[in-house]
C-alpha positions in Angstrom: -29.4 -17.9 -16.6 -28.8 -18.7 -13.0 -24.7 -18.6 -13.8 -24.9 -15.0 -15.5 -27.1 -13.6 -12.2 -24.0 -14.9 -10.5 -21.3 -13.1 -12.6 -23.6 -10.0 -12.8 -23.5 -10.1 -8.9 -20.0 -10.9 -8.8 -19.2 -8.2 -11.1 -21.2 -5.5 -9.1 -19.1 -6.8 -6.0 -16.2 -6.6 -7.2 -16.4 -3.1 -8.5 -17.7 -1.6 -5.4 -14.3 -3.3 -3.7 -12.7 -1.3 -6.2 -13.9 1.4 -5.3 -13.8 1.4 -1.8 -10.0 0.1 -2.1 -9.2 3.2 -4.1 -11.1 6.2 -3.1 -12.0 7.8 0.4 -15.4 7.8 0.7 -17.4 10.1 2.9 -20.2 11.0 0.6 -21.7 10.3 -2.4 -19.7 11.2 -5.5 -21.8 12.8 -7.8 -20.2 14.4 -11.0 -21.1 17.9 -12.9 -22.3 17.3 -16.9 -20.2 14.9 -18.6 -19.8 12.9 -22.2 -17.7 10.3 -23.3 -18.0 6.7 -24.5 -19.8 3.6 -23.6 -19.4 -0.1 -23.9 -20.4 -3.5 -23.0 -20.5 -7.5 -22.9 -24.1 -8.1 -23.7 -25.8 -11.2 -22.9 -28.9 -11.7 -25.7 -31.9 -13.6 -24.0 -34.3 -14.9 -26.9 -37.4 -16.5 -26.3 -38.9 -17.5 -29.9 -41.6 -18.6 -31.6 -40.3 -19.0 -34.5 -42.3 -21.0 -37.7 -40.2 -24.3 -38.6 -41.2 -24.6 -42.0 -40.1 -21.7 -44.2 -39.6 -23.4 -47.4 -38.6 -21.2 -49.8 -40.4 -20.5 -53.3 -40.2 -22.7 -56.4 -38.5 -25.2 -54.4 -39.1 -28.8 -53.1 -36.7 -30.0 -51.2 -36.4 -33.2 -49.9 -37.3 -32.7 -46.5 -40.2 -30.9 -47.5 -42.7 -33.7 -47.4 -42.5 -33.8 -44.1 -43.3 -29.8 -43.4 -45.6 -29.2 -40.7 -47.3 -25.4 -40.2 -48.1 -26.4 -36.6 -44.1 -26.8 -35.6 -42.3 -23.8 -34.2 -39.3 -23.1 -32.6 -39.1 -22.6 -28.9 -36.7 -23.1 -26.6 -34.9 -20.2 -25.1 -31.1 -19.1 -25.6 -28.6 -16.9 -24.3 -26.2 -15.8 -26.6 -23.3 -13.2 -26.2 -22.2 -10.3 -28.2 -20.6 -6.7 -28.0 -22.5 -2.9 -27.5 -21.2 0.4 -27.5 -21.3 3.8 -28.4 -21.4 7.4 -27.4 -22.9 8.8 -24.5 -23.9 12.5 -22.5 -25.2 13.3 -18.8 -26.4 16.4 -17.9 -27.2 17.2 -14.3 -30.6 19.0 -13.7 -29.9 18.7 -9.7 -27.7 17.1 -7.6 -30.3 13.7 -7.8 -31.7 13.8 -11.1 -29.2 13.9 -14.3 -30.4 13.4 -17.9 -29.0 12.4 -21.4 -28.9 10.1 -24.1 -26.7 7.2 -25.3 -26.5 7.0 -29.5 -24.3 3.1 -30.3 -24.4 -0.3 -31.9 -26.3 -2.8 -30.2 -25.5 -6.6 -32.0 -28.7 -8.7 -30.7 -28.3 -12.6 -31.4 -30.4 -15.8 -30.5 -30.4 -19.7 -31.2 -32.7 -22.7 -31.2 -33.3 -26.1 -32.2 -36.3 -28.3 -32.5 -36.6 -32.5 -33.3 -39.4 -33.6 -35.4 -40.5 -37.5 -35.1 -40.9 -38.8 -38.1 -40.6 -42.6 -37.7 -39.6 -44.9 -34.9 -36.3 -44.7 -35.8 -36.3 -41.4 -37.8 -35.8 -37.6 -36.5 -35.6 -34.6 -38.3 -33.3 -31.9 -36.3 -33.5 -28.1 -36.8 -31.1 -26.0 -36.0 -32.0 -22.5 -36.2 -29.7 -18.9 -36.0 -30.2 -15.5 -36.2 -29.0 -12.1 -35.6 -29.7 -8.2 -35.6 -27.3 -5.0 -35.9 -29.0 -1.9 -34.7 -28.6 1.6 -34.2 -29.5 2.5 -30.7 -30.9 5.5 -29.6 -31.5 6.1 -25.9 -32.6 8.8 -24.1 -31.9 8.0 -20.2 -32.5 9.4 -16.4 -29.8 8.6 -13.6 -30.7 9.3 -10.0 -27.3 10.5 -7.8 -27.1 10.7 -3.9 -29.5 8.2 -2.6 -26.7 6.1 -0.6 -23.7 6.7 1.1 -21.8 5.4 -1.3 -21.4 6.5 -4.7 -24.1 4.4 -6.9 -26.3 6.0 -8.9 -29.5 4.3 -10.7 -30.5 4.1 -14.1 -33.8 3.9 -16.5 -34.1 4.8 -20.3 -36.0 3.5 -23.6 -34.1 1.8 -25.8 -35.1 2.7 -29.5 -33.3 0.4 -31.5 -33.3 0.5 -35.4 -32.3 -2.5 -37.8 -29.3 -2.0 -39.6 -29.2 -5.4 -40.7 -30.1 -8.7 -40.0 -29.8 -12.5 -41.0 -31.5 -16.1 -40.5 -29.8 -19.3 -40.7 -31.7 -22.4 -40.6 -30.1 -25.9 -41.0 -32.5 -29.3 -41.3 -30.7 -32.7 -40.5 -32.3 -36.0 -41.5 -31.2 -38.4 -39.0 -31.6 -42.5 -39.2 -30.7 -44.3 -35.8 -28.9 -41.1 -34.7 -27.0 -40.9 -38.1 -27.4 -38.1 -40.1 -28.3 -39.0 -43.5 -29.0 -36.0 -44.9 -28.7 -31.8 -44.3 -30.7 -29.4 -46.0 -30.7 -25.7 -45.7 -34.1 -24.5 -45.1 -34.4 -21.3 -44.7 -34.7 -19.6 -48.0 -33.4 -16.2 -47.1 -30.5 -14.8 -45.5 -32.2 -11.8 -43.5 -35.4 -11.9 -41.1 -38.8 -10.7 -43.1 -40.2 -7.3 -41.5 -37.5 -6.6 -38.6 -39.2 -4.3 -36.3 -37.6 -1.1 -34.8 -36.7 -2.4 -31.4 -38.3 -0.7 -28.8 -37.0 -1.8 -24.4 -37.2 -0.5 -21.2 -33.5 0.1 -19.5 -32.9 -0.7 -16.0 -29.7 -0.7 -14.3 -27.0 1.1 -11.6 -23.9 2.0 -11.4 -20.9 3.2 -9.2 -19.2 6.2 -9.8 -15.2 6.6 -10.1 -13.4 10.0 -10.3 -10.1 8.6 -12.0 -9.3 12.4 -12.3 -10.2 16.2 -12.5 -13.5 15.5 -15.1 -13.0 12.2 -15.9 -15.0 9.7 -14.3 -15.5 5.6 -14.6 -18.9 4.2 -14.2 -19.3 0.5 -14.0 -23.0 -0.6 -15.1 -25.0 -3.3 -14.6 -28.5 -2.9 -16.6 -30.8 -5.0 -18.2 -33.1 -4.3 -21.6 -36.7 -5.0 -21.4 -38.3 -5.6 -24.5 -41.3 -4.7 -25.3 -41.6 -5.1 -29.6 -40.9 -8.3 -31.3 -38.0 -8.8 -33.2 -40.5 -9.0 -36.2 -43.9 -8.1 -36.9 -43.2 -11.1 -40.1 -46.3 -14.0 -38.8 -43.9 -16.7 -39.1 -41.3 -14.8 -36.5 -43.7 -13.9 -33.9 -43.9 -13.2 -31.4 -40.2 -13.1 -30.6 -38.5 -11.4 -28.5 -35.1 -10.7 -26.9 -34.0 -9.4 -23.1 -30.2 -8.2 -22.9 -28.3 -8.3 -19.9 -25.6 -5.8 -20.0 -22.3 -5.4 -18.2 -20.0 -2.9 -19.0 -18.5 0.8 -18.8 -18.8 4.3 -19.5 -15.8 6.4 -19.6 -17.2 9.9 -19.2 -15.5 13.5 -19.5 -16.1 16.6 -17.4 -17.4 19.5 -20.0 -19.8 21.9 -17.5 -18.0 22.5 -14.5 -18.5 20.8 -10.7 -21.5 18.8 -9.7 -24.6 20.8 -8.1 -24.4 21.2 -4.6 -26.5 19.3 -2.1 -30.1 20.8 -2.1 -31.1 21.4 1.6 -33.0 19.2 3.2 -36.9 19.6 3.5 -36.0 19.4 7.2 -33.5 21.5 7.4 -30.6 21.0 10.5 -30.5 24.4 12.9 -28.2 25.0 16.0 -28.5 27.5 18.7 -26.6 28.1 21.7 -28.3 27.6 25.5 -27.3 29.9 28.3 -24.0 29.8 29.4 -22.9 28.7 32.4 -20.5 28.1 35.1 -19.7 26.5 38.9 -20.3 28.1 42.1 -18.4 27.2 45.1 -20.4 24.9 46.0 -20.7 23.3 42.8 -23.9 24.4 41.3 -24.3 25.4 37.8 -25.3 29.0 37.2 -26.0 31.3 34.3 -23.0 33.5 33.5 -24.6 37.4 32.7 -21.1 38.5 32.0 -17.2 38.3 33.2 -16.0 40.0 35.7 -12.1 41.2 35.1 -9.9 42.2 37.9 -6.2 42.9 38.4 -5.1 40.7 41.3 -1.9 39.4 42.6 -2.2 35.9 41.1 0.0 32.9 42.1 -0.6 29.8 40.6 1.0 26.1 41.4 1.4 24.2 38.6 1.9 20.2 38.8 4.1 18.5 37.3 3.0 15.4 35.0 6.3 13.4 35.9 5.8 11.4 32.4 6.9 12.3 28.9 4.5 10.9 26.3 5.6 9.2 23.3 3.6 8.8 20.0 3.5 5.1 18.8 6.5 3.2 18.3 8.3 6.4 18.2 11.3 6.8 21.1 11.2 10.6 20.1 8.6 12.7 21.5 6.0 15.3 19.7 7.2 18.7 19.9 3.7 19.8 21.1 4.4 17.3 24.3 7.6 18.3 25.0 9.6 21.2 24.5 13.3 20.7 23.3 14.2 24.6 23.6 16.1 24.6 26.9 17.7 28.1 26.3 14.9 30.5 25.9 16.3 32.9 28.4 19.6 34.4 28.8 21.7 32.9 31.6 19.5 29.6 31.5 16.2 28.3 31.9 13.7 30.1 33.9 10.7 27.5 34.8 9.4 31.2 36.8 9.2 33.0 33.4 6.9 30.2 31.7 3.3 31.4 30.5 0.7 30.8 33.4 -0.5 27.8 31.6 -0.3 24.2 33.0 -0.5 22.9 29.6 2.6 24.8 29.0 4.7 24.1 32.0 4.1 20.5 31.8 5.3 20.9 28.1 8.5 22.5 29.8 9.0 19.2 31.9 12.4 18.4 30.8 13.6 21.7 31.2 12.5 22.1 34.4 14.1 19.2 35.9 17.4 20.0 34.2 17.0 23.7 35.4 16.3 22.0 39.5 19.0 19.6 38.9 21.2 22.3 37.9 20.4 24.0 41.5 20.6 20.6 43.7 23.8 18.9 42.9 23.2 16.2 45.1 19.5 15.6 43.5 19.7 12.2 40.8 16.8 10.8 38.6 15.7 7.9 37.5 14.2 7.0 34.1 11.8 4.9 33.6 10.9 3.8 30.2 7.0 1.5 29.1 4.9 0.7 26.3 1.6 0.7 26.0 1.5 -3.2 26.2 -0.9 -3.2 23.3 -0.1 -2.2 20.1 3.7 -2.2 21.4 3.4 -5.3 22.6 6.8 -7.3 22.4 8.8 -3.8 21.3 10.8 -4.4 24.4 13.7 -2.0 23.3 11.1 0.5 22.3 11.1 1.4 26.7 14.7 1.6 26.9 15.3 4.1 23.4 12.5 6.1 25.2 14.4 6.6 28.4 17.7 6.9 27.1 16.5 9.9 24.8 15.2 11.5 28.2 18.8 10.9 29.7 20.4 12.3 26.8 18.6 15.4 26.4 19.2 16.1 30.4 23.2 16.0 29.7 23.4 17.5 27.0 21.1 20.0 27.4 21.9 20.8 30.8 25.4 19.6 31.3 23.6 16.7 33.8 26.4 14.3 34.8 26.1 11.1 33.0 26.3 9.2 36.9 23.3 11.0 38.0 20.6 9.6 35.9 19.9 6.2 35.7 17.7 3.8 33.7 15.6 1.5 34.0 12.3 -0.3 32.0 9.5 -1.9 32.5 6.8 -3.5 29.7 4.3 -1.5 30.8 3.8 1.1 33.2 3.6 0.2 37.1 0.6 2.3 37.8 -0.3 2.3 34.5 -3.3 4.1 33.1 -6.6 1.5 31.4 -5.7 -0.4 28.7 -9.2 -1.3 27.6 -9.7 2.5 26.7 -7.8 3.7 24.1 -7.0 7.3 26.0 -5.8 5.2 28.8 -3.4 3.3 26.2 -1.8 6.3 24.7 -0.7 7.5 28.3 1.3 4.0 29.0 3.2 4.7 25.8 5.6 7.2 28.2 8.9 7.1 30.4 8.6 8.0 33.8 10.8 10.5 36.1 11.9 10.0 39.7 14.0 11.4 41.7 15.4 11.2 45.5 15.1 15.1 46.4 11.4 15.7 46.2 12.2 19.6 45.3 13.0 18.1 41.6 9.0 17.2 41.0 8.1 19.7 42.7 5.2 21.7 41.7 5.8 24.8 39.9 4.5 28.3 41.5 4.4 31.7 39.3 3.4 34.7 41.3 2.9 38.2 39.5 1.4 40.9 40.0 -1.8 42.5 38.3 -2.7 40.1 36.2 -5.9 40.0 34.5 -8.5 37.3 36.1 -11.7 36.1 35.0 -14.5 35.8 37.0 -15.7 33.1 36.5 -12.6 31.4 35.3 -14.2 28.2 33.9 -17.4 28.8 31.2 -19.0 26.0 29.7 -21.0 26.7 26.5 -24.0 24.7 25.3 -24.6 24.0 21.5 -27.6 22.0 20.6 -28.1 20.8 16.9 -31.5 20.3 16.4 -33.0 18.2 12.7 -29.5 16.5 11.7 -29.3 12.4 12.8 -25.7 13.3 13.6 -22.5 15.7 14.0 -19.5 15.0 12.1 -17.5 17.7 13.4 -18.0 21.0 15.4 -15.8 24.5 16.4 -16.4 26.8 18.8 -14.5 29.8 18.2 -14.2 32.5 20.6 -12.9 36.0 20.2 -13.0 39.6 21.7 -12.7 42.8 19.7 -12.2 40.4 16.6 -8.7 39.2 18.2 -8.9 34.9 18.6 -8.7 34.0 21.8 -9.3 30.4 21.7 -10.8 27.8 19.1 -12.0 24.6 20.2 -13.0 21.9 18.1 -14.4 18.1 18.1 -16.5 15.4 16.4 -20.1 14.4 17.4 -23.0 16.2 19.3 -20.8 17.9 22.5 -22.6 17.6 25.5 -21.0 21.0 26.8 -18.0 23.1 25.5 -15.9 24.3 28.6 -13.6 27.5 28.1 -10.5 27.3 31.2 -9.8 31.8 30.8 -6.3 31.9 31.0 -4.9 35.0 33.2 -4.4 37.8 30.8 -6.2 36.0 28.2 -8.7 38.7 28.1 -7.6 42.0 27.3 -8.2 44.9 29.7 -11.6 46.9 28.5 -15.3 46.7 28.7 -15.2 44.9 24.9 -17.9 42.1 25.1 -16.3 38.3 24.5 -18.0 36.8 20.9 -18.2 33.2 20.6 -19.4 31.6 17.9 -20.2 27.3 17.1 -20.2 26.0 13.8 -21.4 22.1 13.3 -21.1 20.0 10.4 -24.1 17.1 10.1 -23.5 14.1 8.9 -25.5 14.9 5.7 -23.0 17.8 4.8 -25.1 20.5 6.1 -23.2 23.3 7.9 -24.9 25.1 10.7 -24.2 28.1 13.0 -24.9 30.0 16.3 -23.5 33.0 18.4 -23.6 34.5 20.7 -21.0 37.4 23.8 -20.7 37.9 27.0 -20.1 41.6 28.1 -17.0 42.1 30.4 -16.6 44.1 33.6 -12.9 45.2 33.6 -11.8 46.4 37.0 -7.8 47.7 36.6 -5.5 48.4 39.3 -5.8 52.0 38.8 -9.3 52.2 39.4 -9.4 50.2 42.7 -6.8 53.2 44.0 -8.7 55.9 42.7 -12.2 54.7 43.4 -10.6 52.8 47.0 -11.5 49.3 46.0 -10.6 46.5 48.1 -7.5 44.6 46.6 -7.4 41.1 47.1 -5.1 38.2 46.0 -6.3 34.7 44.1 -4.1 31.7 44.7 -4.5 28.4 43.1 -3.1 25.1 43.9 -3.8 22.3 41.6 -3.3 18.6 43.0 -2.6 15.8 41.1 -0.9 13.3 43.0 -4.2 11.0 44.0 -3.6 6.9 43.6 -5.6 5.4 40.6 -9.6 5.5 42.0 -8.3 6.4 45.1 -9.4 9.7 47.3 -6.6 9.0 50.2 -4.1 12.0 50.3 -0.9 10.8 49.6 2.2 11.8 51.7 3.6 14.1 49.0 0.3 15.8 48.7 0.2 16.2 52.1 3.7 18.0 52.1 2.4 19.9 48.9 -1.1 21.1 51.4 1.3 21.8 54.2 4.7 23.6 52.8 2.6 25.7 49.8 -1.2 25.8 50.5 -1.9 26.0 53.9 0.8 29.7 54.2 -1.6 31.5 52.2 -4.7 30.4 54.2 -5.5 33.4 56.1 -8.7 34.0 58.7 -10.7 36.1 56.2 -9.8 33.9 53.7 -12.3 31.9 51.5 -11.4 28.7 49.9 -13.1 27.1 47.5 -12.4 23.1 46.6 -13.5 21.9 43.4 -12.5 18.2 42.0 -12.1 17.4 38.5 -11.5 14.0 36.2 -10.9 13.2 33.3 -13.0 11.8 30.4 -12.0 7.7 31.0 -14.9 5.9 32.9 -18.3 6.1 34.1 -19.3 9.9 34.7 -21.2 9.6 37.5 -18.4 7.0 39.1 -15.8 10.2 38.2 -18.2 12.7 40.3 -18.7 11.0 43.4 -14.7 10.0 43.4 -13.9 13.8 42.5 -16.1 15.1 45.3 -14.7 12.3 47.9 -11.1 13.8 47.1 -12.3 17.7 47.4 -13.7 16.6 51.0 -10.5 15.2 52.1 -8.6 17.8 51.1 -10.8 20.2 52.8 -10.6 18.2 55.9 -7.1 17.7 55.9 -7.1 21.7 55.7 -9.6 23.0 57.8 -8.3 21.0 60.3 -5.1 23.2 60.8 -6.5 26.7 59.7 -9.7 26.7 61.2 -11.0 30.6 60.7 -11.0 30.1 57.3 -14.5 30.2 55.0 -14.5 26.4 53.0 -16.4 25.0 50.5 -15.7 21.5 48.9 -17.6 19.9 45.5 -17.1 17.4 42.9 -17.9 18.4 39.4 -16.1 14.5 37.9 -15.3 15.2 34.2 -18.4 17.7 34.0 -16.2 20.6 33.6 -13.4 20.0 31.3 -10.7 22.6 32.5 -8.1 21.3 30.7 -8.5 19.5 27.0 -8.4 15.8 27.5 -7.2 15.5 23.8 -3.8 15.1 25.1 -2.7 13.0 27.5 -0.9 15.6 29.7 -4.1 17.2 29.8 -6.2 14.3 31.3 -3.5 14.0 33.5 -4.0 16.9 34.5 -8.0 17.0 35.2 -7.5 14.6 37.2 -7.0 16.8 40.6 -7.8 18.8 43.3 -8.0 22.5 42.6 -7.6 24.6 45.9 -8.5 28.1 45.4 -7.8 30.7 47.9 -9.1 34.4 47.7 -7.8 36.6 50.4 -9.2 40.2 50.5 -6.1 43.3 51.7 
């Protein structure tokens, strides 16, 4: 017995290894109606009592003088045998399916008994017997209780006797020789074989091989509850079955019904949203404020290209390989005001500089990650040369002016116990003796379209659900997308960075709109808008408006957990910021992180850097208004999906707004 428990829980093992080996699982598999075959090895559990002497009519043999009515076989067997037949499941709900099973079930047991006769005398009987029925059996499964597909089963067995047959042997044995062998048993089938009535008991997994077919492995067990035979001298005698086997099961009523919803059912809504003052306190945003302004924005420049694992090629949405988008050459001027965008464009705009600066040369740098590219050594040297050899041929760079070097891993590289910080090591790095190469990019135009405020952040909140698998926040105006952001889990805050001219120019109200998915497959929803207060050029002349001009300067260049103002960022503050710093000027400081390490660790080190900056420029234009705070990773103004983009929050945005 204790050996078959072992192979049914081998068995069960091994087919849930199956399963998960073959199929991706995240949720239960449940199938629509279904009929097909089933089959089985069944393991026949007998426990008899079972009379001895059955002599049969007209008939004396010679082991008859010793027959005893008081002797009756006992002892337990497990024998083996074969069941199978056809079966249907019909699904009332996505839980509860019923259906029947119509087969042959072969039921079989054995026993023996010794009979001291004399001191020296035995008399063994072997005993043998065995019944074909016809099973009917109508059954209930229960679906979706797990995460994994396994379903349970319970059914009554009705079995009636197609057949059946005794076999009963007698041995005579002398000092443990057998002397003589009778056959005792007078009849060849068991007297008044009872329709066989069990209780069913089992589970299953559930395998989708195909479109409507499905494989169930089964583990159940029959509990009987009638003897084999209602015959006095065969009972009471009954026999378990332990069943392991198949069903091979067809599609024949379309899909599977649809998760029910849950008696606490998962709701979302959408708080206030919000945005940072000056001085770094969050407010609730009544609407957006759109102005025509003359806009300049400095864009850093990220001096790494990023490299996807073990790859020496980089992904086109990392870096751009289209160097001649404008006639006459690249202009890094002409580029989207997006720092996403520009950094994208690094490449190009280094070739385009060294085009200008003949004297200018650059030095390539190629890492790994020094994890998972641990020991690719020539993995940093493909990664660099790839670099070189877009620059010259690209831009007609003279082999002589770009030179290569690598290292295992980067020399200020980013964590490698955080697997964002890992993906930016996998990189090569630029340098260059004429700082004008990295320089930071500056667009200037006029009228563009500017948000006030430029940063939202929306706040979803799922409320009934244990978890979120995934979320998107879309956002539109007038029905046209303007942006759609998405990610896995319960989002603290969703923050929107409003591109200039993202937002078109009318008084249309901006829709946004968040849609989770729970981790129980529930999908839920909120909206809300934001009206919009357009302000055109036109209007300030004819109405007399006060003009003004927005300029923002974006720092990057900080040392790892550092707030010291290195000496390019001082020449940065100096030759670029400080020139559009006028008396009535107001400047506002605000300093950003990234997602990688403790938040509150990233706020105080964001609003240490804001401060020096706005010492560093207050104390060499004085009239100004200033304002300094450190919002850490609180406001995500640029996705930190990428690793250009955590590059990027990690700065010092100086914004200067100077009224005509």
């Amino acid at each position: 017995m204790n050996r078959i428990l072992s192979l049914t829980l081998l068995f069960v093992l091994a087919a849930g290894q199956v399963f998960a080996d073959t199929t991706d699982v995240t949720g239960s598999l449940v199938p629509g109606s279904r009929i097909g075959f089933y089959g089985a090895a069944a393991f026949n559990m007998s426990s008899p009592n079972v009379q001895v002497w059955q002599l049969p009519a007209n008939s004396t043999p010679f082991l008859g003088r010793y027959a005893s009515d008081s002797l009756r076989f006992s002892d337990g067997s497990t024998g083996f045998s074969l069941v199978g037949g056809v079966a249907a499941m019909f699904p009332i709900n996505r839980m509860w399916h019923v259906g029947g099973r119509l087969g042959i079930n072969w039921l079989n047991a054995s026993s023996s008994l010794s009979q001291g006769v004399t001191s020296d005398t035995t008399i063994r009987h072997d005993f043998s017997a065995s019944v074909i029925a016809l099973e009917l059996m109508p059954t209930v499964e229960v679906h979706d209780l797990f995460s994994i597909p396994v379903y349970l089963l319970g059914g009554l067995e009705v079995g009636v006797p197609l057949s059946s047959s005794r076999d009963q042997t007698s041995y005579l044995d002398v000092n443990n020789a057998n002397v003589l062998q009778e056959n005792t048993t007078g009849a060849t089938s068991i007297p008044a074989t009872s329709t066989r009535i069990a209780l069913a008991l089992g589970a299953g997994y559930t395998m989708e091989l195909g479109k409507d077919v499905w494989l169930q492995p089964e583990v159940s067990y029959r509990l009987p509850l009638t003897s084999v035979s209602s015959d006095a001298d065969h009972s009471p005698w009954k026999i378990g079955q332990l069943r392991i086997g198949v069903n091979l099961l067809f599609g024949i009523g379309g899909d599977a019904p649809k998760p029910e919803p849950d008696a606490k059912k998962a709701t979302a809504r959408l708080d206030p949203t919000t945005a940072l003052d000056g001085s770094g306190r969050e407010y609730e945003v009544q609407s957006l404020n759109i102005e025509d302004v003359t806009y300049t924005e400095m864009f850093p420049l990220v001096p790494y290209i990023f490299y996807p694992v073990s790859k020496a090629t980089p992904d086109a949405s990392m870096q751009s390989t289209e160097s001649r988008n404008e006639k006459g050459g690249f202009v890094p001027e002409k580029l989207e005001l997006d720092a996403l965008e520009v950094n994208r464009n690094l490449l190009n705009i280094v070739g385009a500089r060294m085009q200008k600066i003949p004297h200018s040369t650059l030095t390539i740098t190629g890492t790994t990650d020094g994890v998972s590219e641990n020991g690719k050594g020539a993995l940093a040297s493909q990664r660099a040369q790839w670099a070189k050899d877009y620059l010259v041929n690209s831009f007609a760079i003279a082999d002589s002016r770009i030179a290569l070097r690598t290292t295992p891993t980067p020399e200020k590289a980013s964590s490698t116990t955080d697997p964002d910080g890992v993906v930016e090591n996998r990189r090569a790095e630029l340098a260059s003796n004429v700082p004008d190469v990295l320089e930071p990019l500056v667009i200037t135009a006029d009228n563009q379209r500017i948000a006030t405020p430029n940063v939202v952040m929306f706040h979803p909140v799922v409320e009934g659900a244990d978890s979120v698998d995934k979320w998107v926040m879309s956002v539109t105006q007038a029905g046209r997308p303007l942006r759609e952001l998405s990610g896995t889990g319960q989002p603290k805050n969703i923050t929107w960075s409003i591109k200039p001219n993202e937002l078109s120019g009318s008084q249309v109200p901006v829709d946004f709109s968040f849609t989770a998915t729970t981790s129980n497959g529930q999908t839920v929803e909120a909206n809300g808008s934001l009206p919009v207060d357009y302000v055109s050029s036109v209007q300030k002349r004819t109405e007399r408006l006060a003009d003004r001009t927005i300029d923002k300067y974006s720092l990057i260049l900080f040392d790892f957990d550092k707030a010291t103002l290195t000496d390019d960022n001082k020449r940065i503050l100096e030759r670029t910021v400080l020139p559009s710093i006028k008396a009535n000027s107001k400047v506002s400081i605000i300093g950003y992180t990234d997602r990688i390490g403790a938040e509150e660790h990233n706020k105080k080190l964001s609003m240490e850097r804001s401060q020096t900056v706005m010492e560093f420029l207050r104390s060499r234009a004085t009239d100004a208004a200033y304002t300094a705070t450190g919002v850490g990773e609180g406001s995500e103004i640029y996705s930190n999906n990428s690793p250009t983009g955590r590059q990027l929050s990690r700065t010092v945005q100086v914004i200067v707004e100077t009224v005509k």
